[in-house]
N, CA, C and O atoms as a GROMACS GRO file, in nm:
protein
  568
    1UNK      N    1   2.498  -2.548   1.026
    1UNK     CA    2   2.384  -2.499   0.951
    1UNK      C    3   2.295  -2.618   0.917
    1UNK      O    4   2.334  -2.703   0.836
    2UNK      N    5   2.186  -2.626   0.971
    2UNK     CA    6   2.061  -2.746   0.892
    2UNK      C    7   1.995  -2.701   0.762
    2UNK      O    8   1.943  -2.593   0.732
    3UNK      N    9   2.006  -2.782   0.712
    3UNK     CA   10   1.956  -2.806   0.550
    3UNK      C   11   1.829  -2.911   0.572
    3UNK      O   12   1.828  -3.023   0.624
    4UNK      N   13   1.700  -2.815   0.502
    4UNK     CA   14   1.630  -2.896   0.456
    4UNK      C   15   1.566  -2.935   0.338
    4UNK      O   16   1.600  -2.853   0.253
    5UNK      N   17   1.482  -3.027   0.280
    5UNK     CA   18   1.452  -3.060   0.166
    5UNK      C   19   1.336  -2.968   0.136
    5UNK      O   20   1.238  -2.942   0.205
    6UNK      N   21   1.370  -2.927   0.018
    6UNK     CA   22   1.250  -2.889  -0.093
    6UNK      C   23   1.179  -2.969  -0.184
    6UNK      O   24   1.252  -3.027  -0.265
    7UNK      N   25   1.020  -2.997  -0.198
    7UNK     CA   26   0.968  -3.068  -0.281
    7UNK      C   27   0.912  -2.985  -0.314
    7UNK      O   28   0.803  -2.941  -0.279
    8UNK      N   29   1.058  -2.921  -0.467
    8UNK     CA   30   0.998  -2.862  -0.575
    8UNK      C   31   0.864  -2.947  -0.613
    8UNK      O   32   0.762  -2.879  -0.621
    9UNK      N   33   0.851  -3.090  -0.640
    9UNK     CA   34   0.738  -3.107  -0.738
    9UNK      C   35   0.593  -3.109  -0.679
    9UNK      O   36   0.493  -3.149  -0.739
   10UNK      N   37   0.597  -3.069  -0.574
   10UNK     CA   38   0.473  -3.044  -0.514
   10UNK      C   39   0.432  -2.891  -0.475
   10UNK      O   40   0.322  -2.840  -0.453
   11UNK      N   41   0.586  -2.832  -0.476
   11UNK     CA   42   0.550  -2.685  -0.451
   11UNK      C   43   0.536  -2.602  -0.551
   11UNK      O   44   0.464  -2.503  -0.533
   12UNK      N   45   0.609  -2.624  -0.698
   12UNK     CA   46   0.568  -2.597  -0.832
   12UNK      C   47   0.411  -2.567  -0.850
   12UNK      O   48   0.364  -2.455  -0.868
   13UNK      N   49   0.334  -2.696  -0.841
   13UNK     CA   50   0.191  -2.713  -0.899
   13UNK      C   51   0.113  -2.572  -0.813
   13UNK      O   52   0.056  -2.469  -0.851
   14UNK      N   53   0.140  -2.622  -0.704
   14UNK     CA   54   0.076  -2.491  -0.628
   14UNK      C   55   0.107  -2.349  -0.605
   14UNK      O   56   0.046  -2.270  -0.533
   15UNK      N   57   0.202  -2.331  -0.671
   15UNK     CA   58   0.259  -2.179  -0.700
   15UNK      C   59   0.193  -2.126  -0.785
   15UNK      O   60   0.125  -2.024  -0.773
   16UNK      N   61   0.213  -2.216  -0.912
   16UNK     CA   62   0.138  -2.166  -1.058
   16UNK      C   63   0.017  -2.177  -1.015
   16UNK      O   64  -0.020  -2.062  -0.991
   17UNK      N   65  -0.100  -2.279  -0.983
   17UNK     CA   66  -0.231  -2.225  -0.930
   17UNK      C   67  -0.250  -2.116  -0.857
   17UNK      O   68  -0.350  -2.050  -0.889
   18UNK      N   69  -0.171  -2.067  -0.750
   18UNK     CA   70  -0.190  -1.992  -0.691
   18UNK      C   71  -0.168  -1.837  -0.787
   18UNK      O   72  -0.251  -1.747  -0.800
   19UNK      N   73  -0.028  -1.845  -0.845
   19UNK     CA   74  -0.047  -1.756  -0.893
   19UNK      C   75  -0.146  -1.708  -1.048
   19UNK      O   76  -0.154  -1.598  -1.104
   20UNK      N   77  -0.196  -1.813  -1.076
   20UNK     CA   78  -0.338  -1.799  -1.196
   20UNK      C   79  -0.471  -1.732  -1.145
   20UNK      O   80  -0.545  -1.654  -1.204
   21UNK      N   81  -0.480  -1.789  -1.015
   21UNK     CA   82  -0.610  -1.707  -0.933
   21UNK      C   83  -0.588  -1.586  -0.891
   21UNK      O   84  -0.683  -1.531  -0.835
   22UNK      N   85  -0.488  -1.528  -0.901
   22UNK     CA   86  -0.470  -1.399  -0.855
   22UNK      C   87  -0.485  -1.285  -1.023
   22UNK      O   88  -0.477  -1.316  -1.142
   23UNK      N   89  -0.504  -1.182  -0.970
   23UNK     CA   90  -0.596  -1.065  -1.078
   23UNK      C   91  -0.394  -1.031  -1.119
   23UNK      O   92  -0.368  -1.015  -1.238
   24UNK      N   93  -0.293  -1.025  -1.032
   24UNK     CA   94  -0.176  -0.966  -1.094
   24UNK      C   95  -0.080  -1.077  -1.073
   24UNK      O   96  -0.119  -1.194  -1.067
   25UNK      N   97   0.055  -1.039  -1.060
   25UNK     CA   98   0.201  -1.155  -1.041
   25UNK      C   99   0.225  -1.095  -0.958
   25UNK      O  100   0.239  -0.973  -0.949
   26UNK      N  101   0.241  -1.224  -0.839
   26UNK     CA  102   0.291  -1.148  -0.721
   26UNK      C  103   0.473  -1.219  -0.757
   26UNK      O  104   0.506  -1.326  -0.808
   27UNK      N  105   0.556  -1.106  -0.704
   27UNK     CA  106   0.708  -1.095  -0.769
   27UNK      C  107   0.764  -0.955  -0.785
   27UNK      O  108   0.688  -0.858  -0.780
   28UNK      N  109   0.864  -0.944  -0.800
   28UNK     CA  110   0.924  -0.801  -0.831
   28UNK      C  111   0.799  -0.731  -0.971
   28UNK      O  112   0.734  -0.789  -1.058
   29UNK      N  113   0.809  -0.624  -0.944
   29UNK     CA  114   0.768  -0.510  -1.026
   29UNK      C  115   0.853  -0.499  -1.093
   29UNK      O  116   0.974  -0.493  -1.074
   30UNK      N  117   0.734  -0.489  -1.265
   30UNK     CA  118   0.874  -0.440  -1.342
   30UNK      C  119   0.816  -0.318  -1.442
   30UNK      O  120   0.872  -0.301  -1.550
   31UNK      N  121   0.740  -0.262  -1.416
   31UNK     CA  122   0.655  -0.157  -1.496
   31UNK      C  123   0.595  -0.071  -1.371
   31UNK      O  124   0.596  -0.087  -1.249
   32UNK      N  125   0.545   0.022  -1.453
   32UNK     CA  126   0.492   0.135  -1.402
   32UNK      C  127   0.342   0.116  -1.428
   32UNK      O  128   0.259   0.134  -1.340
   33UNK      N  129   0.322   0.091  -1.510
   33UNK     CA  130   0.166  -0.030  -1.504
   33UNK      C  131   0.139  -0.128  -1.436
   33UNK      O  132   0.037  -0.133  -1.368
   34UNK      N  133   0.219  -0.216  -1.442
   34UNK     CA  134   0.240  -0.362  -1.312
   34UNK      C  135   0.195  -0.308  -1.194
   34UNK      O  136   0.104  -0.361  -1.131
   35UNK      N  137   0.285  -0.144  -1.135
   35UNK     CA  138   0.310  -0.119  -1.020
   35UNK      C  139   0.191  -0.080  -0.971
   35UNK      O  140   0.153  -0.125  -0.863
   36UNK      N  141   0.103   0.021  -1.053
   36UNK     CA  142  -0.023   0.068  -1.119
   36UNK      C  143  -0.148  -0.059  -1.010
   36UNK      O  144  -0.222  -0.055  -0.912
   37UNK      N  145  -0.104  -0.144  -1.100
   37UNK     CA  146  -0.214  -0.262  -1.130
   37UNK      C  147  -0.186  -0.344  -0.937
   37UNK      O  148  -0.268  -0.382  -0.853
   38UNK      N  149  -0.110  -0.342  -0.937
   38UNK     CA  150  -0.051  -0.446  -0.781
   38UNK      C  151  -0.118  -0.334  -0.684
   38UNK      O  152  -0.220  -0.366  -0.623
   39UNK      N  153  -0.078  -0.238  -0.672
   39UNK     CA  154  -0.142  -0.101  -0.572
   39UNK      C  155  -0.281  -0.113  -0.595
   39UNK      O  156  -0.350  -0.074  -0.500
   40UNK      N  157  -0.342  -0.157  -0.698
   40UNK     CA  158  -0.542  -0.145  -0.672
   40UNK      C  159  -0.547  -0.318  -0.629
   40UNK      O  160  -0.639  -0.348  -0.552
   41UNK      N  161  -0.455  -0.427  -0.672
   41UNK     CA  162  -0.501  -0.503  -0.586
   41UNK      C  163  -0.483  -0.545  -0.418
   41UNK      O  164  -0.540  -0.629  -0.347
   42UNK      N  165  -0.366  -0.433  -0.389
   42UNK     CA  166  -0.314  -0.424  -0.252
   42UNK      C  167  -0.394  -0.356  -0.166
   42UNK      O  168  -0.396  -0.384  -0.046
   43UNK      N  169  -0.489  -0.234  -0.232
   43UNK     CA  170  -0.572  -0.151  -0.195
   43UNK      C  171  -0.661  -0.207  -0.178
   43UNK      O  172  -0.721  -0.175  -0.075
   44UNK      N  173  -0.728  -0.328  -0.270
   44UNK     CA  174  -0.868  -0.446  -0.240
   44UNK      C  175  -0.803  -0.550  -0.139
   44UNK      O  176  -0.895  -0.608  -0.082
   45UNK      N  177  -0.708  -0.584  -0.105
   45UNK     CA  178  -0.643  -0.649   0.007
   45UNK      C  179  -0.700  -0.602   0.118
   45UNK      O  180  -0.786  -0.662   0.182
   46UNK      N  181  -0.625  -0.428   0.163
   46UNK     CA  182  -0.663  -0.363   0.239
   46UNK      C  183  -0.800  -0.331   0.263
   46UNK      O  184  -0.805  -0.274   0.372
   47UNK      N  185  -0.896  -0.340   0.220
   47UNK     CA  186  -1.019  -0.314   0.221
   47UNK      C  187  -1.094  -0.433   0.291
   47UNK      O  188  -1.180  -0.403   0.373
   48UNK      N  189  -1.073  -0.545   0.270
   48UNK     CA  190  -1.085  -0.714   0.338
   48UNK      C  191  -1.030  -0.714   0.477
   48UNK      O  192  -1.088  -0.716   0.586
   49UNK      N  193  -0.908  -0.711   0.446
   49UNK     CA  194  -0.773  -0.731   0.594
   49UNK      C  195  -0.814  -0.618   0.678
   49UNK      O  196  -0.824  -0.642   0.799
   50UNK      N  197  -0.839  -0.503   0.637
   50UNK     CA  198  -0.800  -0.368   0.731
   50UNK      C  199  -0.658  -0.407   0.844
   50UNK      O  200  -0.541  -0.439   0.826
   51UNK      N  201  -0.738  -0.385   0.956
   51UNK     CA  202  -0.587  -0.364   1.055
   51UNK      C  203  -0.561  -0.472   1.089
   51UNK      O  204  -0.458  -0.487   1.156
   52UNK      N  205  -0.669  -0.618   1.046
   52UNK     CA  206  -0.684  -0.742   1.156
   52UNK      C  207  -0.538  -0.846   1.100
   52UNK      O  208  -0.522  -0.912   0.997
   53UNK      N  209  -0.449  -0.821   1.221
   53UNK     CA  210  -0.348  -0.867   1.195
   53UNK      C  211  -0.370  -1.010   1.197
   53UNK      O  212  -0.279  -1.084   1.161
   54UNK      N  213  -0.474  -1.054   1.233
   54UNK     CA  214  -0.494  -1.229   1.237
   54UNK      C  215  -0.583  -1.267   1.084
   54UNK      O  216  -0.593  -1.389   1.068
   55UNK      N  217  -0.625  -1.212   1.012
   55UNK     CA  218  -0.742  -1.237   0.928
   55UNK      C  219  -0.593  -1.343   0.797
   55UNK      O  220  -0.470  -1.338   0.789
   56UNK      N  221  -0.699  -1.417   0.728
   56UNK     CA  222  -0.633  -1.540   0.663
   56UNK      C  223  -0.548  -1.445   0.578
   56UNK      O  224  -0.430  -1.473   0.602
   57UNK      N  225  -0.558  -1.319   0.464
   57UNK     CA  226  -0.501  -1.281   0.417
   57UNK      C  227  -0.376  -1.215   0.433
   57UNK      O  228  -0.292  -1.199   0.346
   58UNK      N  229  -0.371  -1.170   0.580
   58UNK     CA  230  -0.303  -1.030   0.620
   58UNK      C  231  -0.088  -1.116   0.604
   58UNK      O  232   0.016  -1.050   0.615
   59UNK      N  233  -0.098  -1.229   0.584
   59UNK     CA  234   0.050  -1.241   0.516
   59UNK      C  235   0.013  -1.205   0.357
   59UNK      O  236   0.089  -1.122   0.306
   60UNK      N  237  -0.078  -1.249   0.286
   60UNK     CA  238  -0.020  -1.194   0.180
   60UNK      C  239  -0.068  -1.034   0.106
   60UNK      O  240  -0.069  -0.988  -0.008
   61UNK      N  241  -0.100  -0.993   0.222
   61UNK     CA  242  -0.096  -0.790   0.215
   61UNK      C  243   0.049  -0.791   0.237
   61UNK      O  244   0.120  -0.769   0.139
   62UNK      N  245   0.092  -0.808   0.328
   62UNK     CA  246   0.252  -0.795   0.411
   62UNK      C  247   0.317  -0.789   0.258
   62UNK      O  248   0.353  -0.685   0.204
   63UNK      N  249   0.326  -0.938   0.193
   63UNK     CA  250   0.433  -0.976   0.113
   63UNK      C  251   0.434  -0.882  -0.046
   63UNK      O  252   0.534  -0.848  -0.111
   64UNK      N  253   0.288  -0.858  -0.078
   64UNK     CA  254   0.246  -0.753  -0.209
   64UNK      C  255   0.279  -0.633  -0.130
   64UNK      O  256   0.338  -0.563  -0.212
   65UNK      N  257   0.274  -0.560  -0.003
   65UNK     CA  258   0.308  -0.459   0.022
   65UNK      C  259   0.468  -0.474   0.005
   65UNK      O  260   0.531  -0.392  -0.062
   66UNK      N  261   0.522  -0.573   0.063
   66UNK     CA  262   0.716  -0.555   0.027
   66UNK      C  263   0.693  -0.527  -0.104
   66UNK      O  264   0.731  -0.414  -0.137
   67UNK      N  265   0.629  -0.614  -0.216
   67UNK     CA  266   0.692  -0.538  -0.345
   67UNK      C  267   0.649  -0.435  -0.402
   67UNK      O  268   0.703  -0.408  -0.509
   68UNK      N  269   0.518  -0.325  -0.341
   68UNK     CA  270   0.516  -0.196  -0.371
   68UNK      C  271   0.614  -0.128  -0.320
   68UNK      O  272   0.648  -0.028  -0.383
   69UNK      N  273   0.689  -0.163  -0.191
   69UNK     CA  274   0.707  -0.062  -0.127
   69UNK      C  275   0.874  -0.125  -0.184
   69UNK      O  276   0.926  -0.077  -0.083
   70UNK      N  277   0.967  -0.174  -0.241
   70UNK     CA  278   1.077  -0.173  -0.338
   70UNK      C  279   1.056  -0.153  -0.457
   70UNK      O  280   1.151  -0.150  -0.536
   71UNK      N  281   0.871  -0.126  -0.516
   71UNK     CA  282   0.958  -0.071  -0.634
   71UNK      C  283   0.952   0.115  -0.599
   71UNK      O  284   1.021   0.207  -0.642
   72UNK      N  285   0.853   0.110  -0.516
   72UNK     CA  286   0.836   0.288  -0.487
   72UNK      C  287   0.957   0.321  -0.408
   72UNK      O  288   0.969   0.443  -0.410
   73UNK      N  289   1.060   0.261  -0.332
   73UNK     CA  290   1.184   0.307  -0.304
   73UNK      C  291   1.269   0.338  -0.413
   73UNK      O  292   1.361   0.419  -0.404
   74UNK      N  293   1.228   0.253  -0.552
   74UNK     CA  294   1.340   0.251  -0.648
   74UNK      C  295   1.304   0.342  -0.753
   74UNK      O  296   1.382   0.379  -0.840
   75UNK      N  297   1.142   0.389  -0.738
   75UNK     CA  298   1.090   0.493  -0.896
   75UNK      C  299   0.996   0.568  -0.851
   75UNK      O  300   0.935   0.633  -0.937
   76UNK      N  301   0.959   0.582  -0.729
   76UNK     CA  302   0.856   0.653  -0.696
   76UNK      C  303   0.959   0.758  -0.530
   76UNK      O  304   0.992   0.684  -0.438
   77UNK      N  305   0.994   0.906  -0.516
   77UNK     CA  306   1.117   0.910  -0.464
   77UNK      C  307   1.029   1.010  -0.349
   77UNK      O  308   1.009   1.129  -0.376
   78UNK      N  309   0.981   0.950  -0.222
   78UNK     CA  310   0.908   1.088  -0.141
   78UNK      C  311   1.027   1.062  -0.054
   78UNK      O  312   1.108   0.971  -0.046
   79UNK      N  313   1.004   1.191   0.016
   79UNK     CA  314   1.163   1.234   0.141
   79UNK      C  315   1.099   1.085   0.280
   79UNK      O  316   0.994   1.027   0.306
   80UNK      N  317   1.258   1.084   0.334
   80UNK     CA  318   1.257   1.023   0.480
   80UNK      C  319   1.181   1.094   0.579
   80UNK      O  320   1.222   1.190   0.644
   81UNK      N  321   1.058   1.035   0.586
   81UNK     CA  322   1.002   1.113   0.703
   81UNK      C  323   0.973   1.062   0.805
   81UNK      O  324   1.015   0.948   0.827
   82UNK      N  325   0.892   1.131   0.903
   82UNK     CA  326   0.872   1.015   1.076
   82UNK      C  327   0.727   0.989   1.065
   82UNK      O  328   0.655   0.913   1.130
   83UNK      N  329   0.710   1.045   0.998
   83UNK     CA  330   0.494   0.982   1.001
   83UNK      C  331   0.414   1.052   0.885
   83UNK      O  332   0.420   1.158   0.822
   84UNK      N  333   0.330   0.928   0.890
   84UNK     CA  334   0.233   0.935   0.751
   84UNK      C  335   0.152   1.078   0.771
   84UNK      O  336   0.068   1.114   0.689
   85UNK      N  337   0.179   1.138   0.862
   85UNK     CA  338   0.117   1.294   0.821
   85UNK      C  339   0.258   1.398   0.786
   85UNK      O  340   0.256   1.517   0.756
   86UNK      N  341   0.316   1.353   0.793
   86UNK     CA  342   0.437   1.430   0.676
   86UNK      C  343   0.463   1.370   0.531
   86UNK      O  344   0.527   1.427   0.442
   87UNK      N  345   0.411   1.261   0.523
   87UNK     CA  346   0.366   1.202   0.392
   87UNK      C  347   0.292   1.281   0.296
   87UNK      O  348   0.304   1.300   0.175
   88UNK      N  349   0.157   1.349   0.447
   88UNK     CA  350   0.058   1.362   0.328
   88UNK      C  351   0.051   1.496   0.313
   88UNK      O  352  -0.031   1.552   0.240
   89UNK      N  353   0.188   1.588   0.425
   89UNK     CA  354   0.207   1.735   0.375
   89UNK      C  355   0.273   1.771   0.286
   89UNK      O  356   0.284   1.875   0.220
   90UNK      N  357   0.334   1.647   0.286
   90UNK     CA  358   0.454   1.683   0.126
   90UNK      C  359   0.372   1.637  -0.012
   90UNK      O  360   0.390   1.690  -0.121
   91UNK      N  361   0.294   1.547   0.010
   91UNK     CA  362   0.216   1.510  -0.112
   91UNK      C  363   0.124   1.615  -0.157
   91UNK      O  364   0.092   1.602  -0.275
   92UNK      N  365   0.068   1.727  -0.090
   92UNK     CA  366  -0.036   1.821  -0.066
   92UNK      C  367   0.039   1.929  -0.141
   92UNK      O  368  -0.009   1.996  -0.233
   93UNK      N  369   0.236   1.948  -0.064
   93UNK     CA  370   0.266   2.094  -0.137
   93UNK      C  371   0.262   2.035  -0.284
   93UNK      O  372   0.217   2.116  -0.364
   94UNK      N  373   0.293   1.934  -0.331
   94UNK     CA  374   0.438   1.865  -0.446
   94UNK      C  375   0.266   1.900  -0.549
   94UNK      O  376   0.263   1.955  -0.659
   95UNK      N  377   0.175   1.860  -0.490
   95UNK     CA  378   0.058   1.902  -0.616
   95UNK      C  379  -0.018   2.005  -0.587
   95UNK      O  380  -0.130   2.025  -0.634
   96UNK      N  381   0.053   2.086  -0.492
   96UNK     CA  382   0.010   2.252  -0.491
   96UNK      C  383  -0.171   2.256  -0.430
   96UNK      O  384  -0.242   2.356  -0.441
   97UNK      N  385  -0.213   2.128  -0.370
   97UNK     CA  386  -0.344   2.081  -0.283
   97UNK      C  387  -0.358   2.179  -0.127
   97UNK      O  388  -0.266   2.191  -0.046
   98UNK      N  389  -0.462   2.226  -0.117
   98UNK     CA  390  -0.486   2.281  -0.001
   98UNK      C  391  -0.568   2.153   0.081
   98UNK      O  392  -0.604   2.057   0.014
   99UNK      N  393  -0.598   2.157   0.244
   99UNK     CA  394  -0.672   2.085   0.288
   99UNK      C  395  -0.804   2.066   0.294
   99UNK      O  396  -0.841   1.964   0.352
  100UNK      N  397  -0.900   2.150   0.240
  100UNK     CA  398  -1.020   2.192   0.141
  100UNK      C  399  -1.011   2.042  -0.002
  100UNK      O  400  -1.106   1.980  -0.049
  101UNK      N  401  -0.906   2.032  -0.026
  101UNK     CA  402  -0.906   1.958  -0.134
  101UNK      C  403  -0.914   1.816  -0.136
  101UNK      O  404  -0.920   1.743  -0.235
  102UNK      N  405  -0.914   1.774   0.029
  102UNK     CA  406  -0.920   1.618   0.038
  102UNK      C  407  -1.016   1.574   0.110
  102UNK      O  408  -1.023   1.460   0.157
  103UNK      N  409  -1.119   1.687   0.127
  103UNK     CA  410  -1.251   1.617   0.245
  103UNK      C  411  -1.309   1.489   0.173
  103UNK      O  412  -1.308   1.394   0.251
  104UNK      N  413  -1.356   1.458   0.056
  104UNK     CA  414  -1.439   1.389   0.031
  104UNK      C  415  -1.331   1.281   0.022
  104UNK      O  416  -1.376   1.166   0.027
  105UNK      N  417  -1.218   1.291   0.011
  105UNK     CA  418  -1.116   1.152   0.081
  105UNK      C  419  -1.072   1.090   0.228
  105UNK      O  420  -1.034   0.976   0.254
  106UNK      N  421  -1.093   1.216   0.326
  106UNK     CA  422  -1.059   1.216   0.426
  106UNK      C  423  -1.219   1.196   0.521
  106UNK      O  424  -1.252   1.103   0.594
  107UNK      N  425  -1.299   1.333   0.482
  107UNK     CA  426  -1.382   1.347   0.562
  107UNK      C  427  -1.406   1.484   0.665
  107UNK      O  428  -1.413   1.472   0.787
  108UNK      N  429  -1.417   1.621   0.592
  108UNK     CA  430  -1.392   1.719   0.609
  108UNK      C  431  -1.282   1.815   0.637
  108UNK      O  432  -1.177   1.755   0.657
  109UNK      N  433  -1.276   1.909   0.643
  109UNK     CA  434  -1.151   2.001   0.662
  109UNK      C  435  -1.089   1.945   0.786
  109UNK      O  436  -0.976   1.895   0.787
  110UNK      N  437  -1.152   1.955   0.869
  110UNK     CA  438  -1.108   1.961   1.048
  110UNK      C  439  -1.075   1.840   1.028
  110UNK      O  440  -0.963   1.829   1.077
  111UNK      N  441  -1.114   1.720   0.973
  111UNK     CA  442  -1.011   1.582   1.000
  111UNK      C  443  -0.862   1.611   0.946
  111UNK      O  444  -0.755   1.601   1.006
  112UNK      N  445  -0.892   1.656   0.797
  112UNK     CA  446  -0.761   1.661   0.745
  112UNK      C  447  -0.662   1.744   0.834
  112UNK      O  448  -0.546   1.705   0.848
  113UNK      N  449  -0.717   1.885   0.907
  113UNK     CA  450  -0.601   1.971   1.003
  113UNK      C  451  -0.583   1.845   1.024
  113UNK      O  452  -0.513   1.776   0.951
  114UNK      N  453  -0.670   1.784   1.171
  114UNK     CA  454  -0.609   1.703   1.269
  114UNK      C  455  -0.521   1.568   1.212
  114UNK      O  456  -0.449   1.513   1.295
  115UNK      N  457  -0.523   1.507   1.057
  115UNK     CA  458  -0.417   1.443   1.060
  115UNK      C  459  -0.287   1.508   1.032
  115UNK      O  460  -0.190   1.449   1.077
  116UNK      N  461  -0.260   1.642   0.952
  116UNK     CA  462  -0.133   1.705   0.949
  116UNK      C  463  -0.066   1.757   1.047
  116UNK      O  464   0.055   1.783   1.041
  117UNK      N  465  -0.175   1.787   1.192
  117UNK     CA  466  -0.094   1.786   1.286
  117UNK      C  467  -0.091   1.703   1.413
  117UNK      O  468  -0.082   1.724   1.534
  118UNK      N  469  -0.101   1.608   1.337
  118UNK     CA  470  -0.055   1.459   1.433
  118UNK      C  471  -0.129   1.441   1.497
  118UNK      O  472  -0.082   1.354   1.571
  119UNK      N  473  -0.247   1.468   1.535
  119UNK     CA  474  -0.388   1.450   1.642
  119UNK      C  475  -0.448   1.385   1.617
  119UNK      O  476  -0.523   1.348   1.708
  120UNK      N  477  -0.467   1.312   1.463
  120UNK     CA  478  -0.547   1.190   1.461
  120UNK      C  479  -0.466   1.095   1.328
  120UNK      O  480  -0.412   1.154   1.234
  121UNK      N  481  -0.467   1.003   1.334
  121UNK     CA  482  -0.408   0.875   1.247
  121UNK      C  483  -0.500   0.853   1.142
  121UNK      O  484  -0.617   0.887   1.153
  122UNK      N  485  -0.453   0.796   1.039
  122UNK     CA  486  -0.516   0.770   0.916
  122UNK      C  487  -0.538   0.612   0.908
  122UNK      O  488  -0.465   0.514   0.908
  123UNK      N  489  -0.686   0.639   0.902
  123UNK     CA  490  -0.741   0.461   0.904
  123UNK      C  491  -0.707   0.391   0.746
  123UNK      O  492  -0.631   0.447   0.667
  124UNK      N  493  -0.765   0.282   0.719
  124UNK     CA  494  -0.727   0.237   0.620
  124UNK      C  495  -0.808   0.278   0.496
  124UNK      O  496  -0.774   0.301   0.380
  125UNK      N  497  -0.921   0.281   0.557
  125UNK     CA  498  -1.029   0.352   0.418
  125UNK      C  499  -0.953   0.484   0.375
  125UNK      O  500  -0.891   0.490   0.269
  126UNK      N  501  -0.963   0.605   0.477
  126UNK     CA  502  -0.881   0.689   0.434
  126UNK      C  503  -0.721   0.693   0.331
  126UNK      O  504  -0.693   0.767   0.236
  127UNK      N  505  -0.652   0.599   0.386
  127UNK     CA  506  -0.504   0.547   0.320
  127UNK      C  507  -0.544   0.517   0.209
  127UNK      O  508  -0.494   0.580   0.116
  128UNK      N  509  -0.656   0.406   0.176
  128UNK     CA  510  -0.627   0.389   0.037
  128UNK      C  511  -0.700   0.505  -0.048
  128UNK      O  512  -0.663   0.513  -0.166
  129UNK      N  513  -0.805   0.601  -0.002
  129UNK     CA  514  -0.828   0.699  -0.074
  129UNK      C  515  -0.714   0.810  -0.115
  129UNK      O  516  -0.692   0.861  -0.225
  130UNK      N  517  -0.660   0.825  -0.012
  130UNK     CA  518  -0.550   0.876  -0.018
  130UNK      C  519  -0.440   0.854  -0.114
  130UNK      O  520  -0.382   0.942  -0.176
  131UNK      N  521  -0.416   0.704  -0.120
  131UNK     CA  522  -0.323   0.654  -0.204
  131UNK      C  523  -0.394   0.676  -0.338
  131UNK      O  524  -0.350   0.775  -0.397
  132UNK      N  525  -0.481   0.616  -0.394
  132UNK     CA  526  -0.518   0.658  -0.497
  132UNK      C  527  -0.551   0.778  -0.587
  132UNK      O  528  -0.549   0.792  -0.709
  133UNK      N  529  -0.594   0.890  -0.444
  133UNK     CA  530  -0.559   1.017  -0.516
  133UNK      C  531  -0.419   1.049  -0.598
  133UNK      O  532  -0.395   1.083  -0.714
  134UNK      N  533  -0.338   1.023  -0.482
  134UNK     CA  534  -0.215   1.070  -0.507
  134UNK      C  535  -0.101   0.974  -0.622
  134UNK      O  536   0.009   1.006  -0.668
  135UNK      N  537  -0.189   0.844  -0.640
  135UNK     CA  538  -0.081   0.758  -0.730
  135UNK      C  539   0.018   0.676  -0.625
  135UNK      O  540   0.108   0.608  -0.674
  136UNK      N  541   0.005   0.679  -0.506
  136UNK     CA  542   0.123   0.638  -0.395
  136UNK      C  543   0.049   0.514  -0.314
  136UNK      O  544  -0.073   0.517  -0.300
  137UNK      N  545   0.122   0.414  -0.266
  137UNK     CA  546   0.110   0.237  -0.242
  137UNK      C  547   0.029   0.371  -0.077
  137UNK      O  548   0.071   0.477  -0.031
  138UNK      N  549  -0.126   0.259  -0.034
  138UNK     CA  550  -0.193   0.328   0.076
  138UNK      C  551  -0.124   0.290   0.194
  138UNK      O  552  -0.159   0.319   0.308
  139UNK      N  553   0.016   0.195   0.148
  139UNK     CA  554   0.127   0.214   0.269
  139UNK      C  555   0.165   0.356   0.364
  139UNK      O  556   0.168   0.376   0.486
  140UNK      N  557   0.186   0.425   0.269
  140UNK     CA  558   0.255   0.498   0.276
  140UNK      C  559   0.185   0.643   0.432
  140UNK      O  560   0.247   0.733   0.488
  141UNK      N  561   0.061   0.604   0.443
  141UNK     CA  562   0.006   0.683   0.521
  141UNK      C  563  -0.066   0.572   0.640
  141UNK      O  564  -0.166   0.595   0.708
  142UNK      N  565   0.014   0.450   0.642
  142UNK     CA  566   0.000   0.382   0.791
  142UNK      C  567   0.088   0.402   0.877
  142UNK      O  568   0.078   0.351   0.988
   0.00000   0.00000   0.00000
């Protein structure tokens, strides 16, 4: 096994700066407010990054998305499903929502059919509208 050195005293200074410029604490979730608060800045992440897996930010979407998406495994409980359009049929019955009810999130009726039945994918603008309707990390419908 290789062992290498850590220079805590150089990696200290720049943690705490780093983490002072940021609007939340990036780290485990420990509230339902925290969780609240990390999801609108993950959602302004997403809004910058979108899909561009090369853009300067898109590691630290990745790393704030791991800790939405452990604390919503641990307090937030939707079923095992195979795709973000069974996400957003179960989110639709669980608040008794027809598909009439999400155009001005989605972008008319006929988009919303076509994402519940798998014919079209949910971009990121959509996801985080989505997420925010519903209270749920705009993970959850990529």
């Amino acid at each position: 096994m290789t062992s290498f050195a850590i220079d805590t005293a150089a990696i200290a200074p720049a943690w705490k700066a780093f983490q002072v410029c940021l609007p939340v604490k990036i780290g485990t979730i420990a509230s339902e407010r925290e969780f609240k608060r990390v999801v609108k800045f993950m959602n302004g992440l997403l809004d910058v990054v979108g899909d561009d897996e090369d853009h300067e930010l898109a590691g630290l979407l990745d790393v704030v998305g791991q800790f939405v998406e452990e604390y919503e495994n641990a307090h937030h409980t939707i079923p095992d499903v195979a795709a973000p359009h069974d996400v957003l049929r179960f989110l639709l019955d669980q608040h008794g929502m027809k598909q009439t009810d999400l155009s001005a999130e989605i972008g008319g009726q006929s988009v919303v059919s076509d994402i519940l039945n798998g014919r079209r994918t949910v971009n990121a603008r959509q996801a985080k509208a989505l997420g925010a309707r519903f209270g749920v990390s705009a993970a959850a419908f990529l």
